[in-house]
N, C-alpha and C positions, 0 to 999 in steps of 0.2 A: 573499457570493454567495447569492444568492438564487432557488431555481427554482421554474418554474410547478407547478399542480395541473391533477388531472382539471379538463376546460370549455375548456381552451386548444388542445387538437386541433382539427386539421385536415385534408382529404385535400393532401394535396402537402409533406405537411412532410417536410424531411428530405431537401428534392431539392437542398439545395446543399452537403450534409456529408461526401458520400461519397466525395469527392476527400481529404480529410484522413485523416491518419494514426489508425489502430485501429478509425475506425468500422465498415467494413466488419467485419473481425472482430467486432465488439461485437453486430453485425444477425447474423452467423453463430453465433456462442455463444446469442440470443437465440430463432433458430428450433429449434436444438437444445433449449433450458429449454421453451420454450414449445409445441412442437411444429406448431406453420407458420409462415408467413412474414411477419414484421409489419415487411420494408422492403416489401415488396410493399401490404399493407395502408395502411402510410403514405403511400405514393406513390400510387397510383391506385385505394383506396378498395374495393367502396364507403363511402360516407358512413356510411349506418347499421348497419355490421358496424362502421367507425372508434369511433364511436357508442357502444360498448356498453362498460360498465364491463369485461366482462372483457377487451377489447381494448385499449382504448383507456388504460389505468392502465400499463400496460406500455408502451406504445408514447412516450405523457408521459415515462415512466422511462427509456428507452431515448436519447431521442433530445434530454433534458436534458444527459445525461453527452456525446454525440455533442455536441452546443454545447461541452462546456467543451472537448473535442479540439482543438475550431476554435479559440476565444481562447487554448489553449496555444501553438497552432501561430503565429498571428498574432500574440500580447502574451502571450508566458511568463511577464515580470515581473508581470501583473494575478494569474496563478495566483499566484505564490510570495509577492507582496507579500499576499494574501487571511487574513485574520485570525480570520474568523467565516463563518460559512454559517446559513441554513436552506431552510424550503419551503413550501410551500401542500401538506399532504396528502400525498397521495403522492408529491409534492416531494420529504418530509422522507427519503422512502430515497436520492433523488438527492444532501442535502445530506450523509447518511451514508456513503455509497460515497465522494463527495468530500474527506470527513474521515478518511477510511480506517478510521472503524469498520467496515465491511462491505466484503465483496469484491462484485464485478459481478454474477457469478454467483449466489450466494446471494440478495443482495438482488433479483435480477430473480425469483428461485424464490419468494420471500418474495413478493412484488408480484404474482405470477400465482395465488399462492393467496389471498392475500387481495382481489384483483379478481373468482375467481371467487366465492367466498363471495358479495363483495357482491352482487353481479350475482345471487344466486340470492337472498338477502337481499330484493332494491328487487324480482324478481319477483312478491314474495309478496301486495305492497299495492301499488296501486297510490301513487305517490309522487314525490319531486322537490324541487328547492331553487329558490331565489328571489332574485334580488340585490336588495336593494334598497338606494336612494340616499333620505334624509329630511331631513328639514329640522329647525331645532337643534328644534324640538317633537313632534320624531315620536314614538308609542308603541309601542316597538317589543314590550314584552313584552305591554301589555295590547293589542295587537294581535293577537299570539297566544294570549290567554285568549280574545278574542273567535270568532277561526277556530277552535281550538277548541270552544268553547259551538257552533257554527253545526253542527260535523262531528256531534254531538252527537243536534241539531236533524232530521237526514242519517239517524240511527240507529246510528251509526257508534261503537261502545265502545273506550273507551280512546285517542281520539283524540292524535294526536302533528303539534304545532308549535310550532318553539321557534327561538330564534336560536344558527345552528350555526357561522357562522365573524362575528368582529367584524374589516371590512375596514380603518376608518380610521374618527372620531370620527362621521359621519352617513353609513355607509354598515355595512348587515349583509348579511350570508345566512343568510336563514330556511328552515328545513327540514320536511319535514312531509307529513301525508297531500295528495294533489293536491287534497282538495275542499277543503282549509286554504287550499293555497295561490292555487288560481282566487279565494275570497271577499274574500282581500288585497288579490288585481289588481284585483275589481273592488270592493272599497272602499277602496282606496288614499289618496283626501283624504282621506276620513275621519279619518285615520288618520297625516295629515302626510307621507306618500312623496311624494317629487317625481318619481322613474322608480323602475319594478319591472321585471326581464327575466329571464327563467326561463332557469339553467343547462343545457349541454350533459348533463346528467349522469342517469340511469335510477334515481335512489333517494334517499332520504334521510339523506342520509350523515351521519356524526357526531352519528346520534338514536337515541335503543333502538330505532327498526325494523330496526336494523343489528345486534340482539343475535344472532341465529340464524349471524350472521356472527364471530361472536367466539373463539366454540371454535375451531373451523378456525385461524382465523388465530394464536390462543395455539400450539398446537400447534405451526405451522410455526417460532414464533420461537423455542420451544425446540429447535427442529434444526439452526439456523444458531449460526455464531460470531459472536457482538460484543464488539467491543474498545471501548477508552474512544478518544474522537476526537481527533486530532492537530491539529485547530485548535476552536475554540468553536463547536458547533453548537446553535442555540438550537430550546426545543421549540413546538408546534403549542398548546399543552394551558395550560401559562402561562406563554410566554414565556422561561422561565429555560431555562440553559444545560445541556446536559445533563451530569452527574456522572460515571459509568459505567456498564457494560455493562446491571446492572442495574434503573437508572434509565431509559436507553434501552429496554428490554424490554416495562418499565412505561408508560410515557407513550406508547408504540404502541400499546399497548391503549385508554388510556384514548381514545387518539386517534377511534378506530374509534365509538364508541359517544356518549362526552361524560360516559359514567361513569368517577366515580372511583373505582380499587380499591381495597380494604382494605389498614391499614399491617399486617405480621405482624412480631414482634420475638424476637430469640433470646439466647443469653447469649453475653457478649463471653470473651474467653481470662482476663480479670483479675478474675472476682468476677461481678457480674450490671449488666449495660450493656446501656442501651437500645439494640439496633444493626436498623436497618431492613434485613430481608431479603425474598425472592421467598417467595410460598407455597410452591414445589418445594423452598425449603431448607429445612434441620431449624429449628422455631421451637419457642417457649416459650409466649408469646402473642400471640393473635389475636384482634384485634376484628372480629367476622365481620359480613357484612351477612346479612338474615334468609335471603336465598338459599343464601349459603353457607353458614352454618349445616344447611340440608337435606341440603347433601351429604356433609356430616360424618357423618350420624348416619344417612345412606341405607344400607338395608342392600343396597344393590346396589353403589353407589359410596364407603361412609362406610370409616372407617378405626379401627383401636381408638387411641385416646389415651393418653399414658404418665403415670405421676404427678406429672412435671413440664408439662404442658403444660395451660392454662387458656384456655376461651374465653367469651364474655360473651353467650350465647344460654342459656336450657333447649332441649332438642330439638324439646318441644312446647311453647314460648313462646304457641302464638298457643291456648290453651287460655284465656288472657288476653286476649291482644292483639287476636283475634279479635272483631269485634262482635257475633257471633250467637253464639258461644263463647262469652265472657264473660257473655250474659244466660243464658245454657242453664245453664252453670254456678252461676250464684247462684242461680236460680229451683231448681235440686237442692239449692242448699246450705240453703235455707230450707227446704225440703221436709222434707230430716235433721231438722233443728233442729225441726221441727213434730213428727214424728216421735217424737221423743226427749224430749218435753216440756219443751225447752230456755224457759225465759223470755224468751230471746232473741228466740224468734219469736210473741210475744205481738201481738197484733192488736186492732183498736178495733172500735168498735158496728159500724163500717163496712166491716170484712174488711180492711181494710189495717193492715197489717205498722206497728207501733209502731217498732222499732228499727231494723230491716230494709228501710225505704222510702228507699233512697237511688240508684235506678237510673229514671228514670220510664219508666210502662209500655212496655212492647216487644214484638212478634210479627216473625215473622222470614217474610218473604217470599220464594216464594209457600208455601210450608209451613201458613204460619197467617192468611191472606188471610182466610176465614171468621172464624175468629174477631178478627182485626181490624175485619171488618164491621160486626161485631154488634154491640162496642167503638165503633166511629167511631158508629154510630148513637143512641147512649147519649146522646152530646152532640154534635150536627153540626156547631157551630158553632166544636170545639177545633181547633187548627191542630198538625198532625204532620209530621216531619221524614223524609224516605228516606235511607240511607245505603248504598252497595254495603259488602258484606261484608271485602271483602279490600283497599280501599283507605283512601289516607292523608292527608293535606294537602288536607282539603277534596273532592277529585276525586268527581264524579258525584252531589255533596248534592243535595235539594231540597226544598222546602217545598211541602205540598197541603192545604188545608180543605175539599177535594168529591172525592169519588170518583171524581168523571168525570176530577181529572187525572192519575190514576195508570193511563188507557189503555192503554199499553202492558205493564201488569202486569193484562191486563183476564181475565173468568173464561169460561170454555168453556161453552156456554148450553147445550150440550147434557150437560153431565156435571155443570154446577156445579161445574167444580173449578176453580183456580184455576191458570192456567198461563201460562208464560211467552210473551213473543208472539212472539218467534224459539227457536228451540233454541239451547241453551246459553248462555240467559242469566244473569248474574250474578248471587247471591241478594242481597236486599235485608233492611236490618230496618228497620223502619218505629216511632217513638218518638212518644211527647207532645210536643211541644215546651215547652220551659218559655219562656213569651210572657212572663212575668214577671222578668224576670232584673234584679238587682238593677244598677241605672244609674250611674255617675258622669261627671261633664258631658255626661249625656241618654246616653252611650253602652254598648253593651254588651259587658263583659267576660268571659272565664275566666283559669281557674290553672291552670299547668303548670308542673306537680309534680316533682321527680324521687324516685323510692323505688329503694333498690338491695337485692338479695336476694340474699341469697348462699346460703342454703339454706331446702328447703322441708319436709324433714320432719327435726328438725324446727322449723318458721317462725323465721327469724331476718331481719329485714327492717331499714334504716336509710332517714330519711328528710332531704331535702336542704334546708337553711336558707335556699340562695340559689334560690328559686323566682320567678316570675313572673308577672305578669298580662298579657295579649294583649288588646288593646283596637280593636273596631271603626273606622275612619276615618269611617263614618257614624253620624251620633246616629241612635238608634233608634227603632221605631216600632211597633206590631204592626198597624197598618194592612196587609189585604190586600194594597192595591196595591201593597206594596215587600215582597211573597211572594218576587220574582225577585230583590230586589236580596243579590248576598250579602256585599256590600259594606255592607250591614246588620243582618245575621243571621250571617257566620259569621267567627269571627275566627282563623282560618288566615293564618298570616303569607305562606304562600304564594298567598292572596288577597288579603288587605290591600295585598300591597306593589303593585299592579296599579291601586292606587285611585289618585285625584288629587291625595287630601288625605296622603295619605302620607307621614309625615318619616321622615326617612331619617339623621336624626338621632338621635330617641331610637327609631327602630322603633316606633313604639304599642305600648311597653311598661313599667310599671311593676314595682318591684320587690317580692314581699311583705312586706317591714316597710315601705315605704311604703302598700301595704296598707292593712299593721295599724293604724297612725299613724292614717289617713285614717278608721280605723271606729274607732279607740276614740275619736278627737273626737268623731265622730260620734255614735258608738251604744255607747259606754262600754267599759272596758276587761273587765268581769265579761262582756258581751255576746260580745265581741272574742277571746276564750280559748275561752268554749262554743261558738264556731263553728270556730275548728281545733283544739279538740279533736274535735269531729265529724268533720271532716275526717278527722283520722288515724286517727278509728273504722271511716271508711268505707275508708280505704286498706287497713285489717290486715282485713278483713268479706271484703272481696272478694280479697285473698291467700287466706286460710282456706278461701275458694270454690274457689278452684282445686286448692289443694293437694294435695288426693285423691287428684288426676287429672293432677297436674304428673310428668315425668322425672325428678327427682329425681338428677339427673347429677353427682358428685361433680367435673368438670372445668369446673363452669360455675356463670356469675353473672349478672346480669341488671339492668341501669339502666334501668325504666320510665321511661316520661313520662306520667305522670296527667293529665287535662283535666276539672278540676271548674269547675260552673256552680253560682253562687249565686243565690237568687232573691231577691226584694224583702224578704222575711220571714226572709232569714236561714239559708233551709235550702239545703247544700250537696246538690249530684247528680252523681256519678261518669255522665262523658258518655263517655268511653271510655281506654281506657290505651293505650299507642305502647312497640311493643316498641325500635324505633329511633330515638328521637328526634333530632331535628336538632339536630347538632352542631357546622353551621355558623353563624357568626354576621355578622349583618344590621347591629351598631353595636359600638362599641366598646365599653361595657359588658356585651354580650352575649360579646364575644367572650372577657373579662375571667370574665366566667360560667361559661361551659362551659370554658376553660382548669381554671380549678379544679375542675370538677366532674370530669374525666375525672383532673385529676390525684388529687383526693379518693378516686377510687375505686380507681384502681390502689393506691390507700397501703392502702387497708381489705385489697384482696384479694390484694395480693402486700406485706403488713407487711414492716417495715423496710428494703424495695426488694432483698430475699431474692430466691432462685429461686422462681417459683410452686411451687407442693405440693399437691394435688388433696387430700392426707388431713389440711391443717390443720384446729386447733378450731374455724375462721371467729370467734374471737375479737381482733379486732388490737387494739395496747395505745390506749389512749384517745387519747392522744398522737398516736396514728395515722389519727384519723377525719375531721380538719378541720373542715369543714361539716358534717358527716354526725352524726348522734344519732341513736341506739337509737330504733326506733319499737316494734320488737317481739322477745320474745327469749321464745319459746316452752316451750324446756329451761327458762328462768329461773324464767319464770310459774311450769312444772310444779313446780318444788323450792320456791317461796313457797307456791304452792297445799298442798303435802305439807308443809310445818314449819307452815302454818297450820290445817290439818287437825288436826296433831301436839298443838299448843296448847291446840286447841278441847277435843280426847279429853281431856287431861289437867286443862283444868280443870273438865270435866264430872266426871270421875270426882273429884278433890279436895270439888267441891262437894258428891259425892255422899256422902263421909267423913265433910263436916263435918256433913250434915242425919243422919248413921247415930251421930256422937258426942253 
């Protein structure tokens, strides 16, 4: 059984059901939940009240169940012989009620709160969805990089379009801001659509512009009863069938948004069993998204954690993660070390940092616009990169070699200052680019890393064997004219996969001991060591930076994603670190990948698949690290540092017996 979603309304629907048994009652129950009259609304309209998500999600709901009245009534065997159900959306409470996980009532209370969220949701941006029909070469995702880039173009921050329902193999529905979706209609050949027709519907349903709508509707699901389904209800989100109550709960949410939620796990009755529960139940551990991690540790909303319960954020992660963070922090941490007349931070004829020059220069916009200036005029002909601050996977890069095309970050001629050109704009940091990046087959790569830290003061850090290389689908060029293309400049898998050249095979990705292989033929194996030893200099440099200034939270551990850039000569650059690194995987050796890595690290920080313990040594037995090797053990240093201290004393003083005998 299968029933319709929002977009299938009509005004007259409904006018031949009301002769059959319960529906009338069902439209009586429904004006009570609802509080007016939505057989009246279905029958003779008008249109654009029918129209509107909070009406009209209900009324789909209502008058779905009132159908299956009528085929009980006419073919009872179609009902009883029926094996499986789902639905289109808000269908899916229709295929629920059907399966006797939900009663009527409820699910219509559920369906009126989550219609109105939406509705106040799609109000806030202007917005909307798209059907579209393509032909077997349509591009449907680089289609929406491009509306995107365009909304961009618009001024339009943090733009949203994306393909929100897949109907059948050459037909989607793309969701998205409205200026996304008008530049589709009208580039549509471009682009392989054979027909586009813009949904009945006031939002952009199943995209984060639905996020503002999510609370609400969380909320209401915890009010309601769900049972597990008395026939196969299959879900919206992938296809599979639904489990129970709890699985049902979950997959309405994800429904709403297109985000996937967090697994949280707790301890089974027999020992310590991985068993998947709702965050409202009692857990042990949770792998939090960086969101949720805020609300943990908010002191408005956080809550105190007990010594069994671990989660895999610092509170203040993005002291790290942070791009303008992360340079503010080094740049202090060399300041110390200057300070302190660390040899560390020893410097050449030239004022640059000997040991310490592994981040290339950075000013953080508009904060240090001025002295970027002054910088950029040094050498006008260097090419620098923009990066917004708070985002991830490529979003919002750009490359500029003239002043003039950073316009919109332009300065107030009357104060000389430098300001942003709407309010509240996103700060930016502004980098060298390193135009030199060391090539293979003409193209250009990084490493991404993973380091897992289990504590920071103090520093005990492991680093991950099975790392990678992300490799452009464009050979590269430092030719100006390919400034726009980032299909040659930035190797984000979630730009790469959008190119033409794109296998989807090995993902443009290598793995580093193939690497290694590749440079010690190349560039010798003595060569091939001093460059990741560097590496893991600059990984433990920039932990040490933070450290200071890290939370230091006995419940928590942290799996970076490092993105180092090597140049032609050899020398690595920390481009920035990823507190959540993507853990989905694009190929089957990827996938291969991160299975081990998430299992390697549960073994380090819940040792011999124990209950977590917030007051372990953070030593787990060797045996237990997999992939994972010691990159730094702090306490360890400090007690070689003092027995070699111990050593020194004693053989000075020996020496000093024997020159006194």
């Amino acid at each position: 059984m299968l029933f319709p979603g929002q977009g299938s309304q009509f005004v007259g629907m409904g006018r031949g059901l009301m002769k059959y048994p319960n529906v009338k009652e069902m439209f009586n129950a429904a004006q009570r939940i609802l509080g007016y009259d939505l057989l009246s609304l279905c029958l003779e309209g008008p249109e654009e009240e029918l129209m509107k998500t909070v009406h009209c999600q209900p009324a789909v709901f209502v008058l779905s169940l009132a159908a299956i009245e009528r085929l009980n009534h006419l073919n009872p065997k179609a009902i009883e012989s029926c094996v499986a159900a789902a639905g289109f959306s808000v269908g899916e409470f229709a295929a629920l009620v059907f399966s006797g996980a939900m009663t009527f009532e409820e699910a219509l209370y559920v369906v009126k709160v989550r219609a109105e969220a939406m509705q106040k949701a799609s109000e806030l941006i202007p917005s909307g969805m798209l059907s579209v029909m393509g032909k077997p070469q349509a591009q449907y995702k680089f289609a929406c990089v491009q509306a995107r880039e365009h909304c961009r173009s618009l001024g339009i921050d943090d733009p949203v379009c994306s393909v929100a329902n897949y109907l059948f193999p050459d037909a989607r529905v793309i969701a998205g801001h409205q200026q996304a979706l008008d530049f589709l209609q009208k580039n549509s050949r471009k682009f392989y659509f054979m027909r586009t027709k813009v949904l009945s519907v006031s939002g952009a349903f199943h995209t984060e512009l639905m996020q503002s709508a999510l609370e609400p509707f969380r909320q209401v699901l915890r009010q309601v009863e769900v049972r597990r389904p008395e026939i196969n209800v299959y879900s919206n989100v992938d296809g599979k069938r639904y489990m129970n109550e709890s699985h049902i709960r979950r997959q309405l949410l994800m429904l709403m948004t297109g985000y996937f939620l967090t697994l949280v796990f707790c301890r089974g009755n027999h020992g310590w069993d991985w068993v998947q529960v709702s965050e409202n139940e009692d857990w042990n551990f949770y792998w939090m998204s960086i969101q949720t991690i805020r609300n943990v540790f908010s002191v408005d909303t956080g809550y105190r954690l007990s010594d069994d319960q671990m989660v895999n954020h610092f509170p203040n992660h993005y002291e790290l993660t942070r791009k303008d963070l992360m340079i503010k922090n080094i740049k202090r941490y060399r300041k110390d070390l200057e300070k302190e007349g660390s040899p560390l931070a020893e410097k050449d004829d030239n004022g640059k940092y000997i040991y310490l020059d592994f981040v290339p220069v950075t000013f953080m916009l508009p904060a240090d616009y001025n002295l970027f200036v002054e910088e950029f005029r040094k050498n006008p002909s260097s090419t620098w990169i923009m990066k917004p601050c708070g985002k991830a996977q490529g979003k919002g890069i750009f490359l500029i070699n003239k002043l003039s095309q950073i316009k919109k970050w332009s300065r107030d001629s009357r104060t000389s200052t430098f300001v942003a050109a709407s309010s509240g704009k996103e700060a930016y940091v502004i980098s060298v680019y390193i135009d030199n990046p060391l090539l293979i087959g003409g193209k250009k790569f990084d490493l991404r890393l993973y380091v897992l830290v289990t504590t920071y003061r103090p520093l005990k850090c492991y680093m991950y064997k099975l790392g990678f290389c992300r490799f452009c689908t464009v050979k590269y060029t430092p030719s100006t004219s390919e400034l726009d293309n980032m299909f040659v400049h930035l190797t984000n898998v979630a730009i790469q996969k959008h190119g033409d050249d794109y296998n989807h095979v090995h993902g443009g990705k290598w793995t580093v001991s193939n690497l290694r292989l590749y440079l010690e033929s190349t560039r010798g194996k003595e060569v091939t060591n001093r460059l990741f030893d560097q590496i893991h200099w600059i990984v433990v440099q920039s932990l040490k930076a933070v450290a200071p200034v890290m939370n230091n939270d006995k419940h928590c551990f942290e799996c970076y994603g490092y993105d180092i850039i090597i140049d032609d000569k050899l020398k690595p650059w920390l481009i920035e670190v990823n507190a959540s690194p993507s853990l989905t995987s694009s190929t089957a050796n990827d996938r291969i990948l991160k299975y081990n890595l998430i299992n390697d690290t549960l073994n380090i920080v819940t040792p011999n698949g124990d209950m977590p313990d917030c007051r372990w040594n953070r030593s787990p037995p060797r045996d237990a690290m997999g992939n994972y090797q010691v990159l730094y053990d702090e306490e360890q240093a400090q007690t070689e540092n003092a027995e070699r201290d111990l050593r020194s004393r004693s053989e000075i003083l020996t020496l000093k017996a024997l020159s006194v005998n």
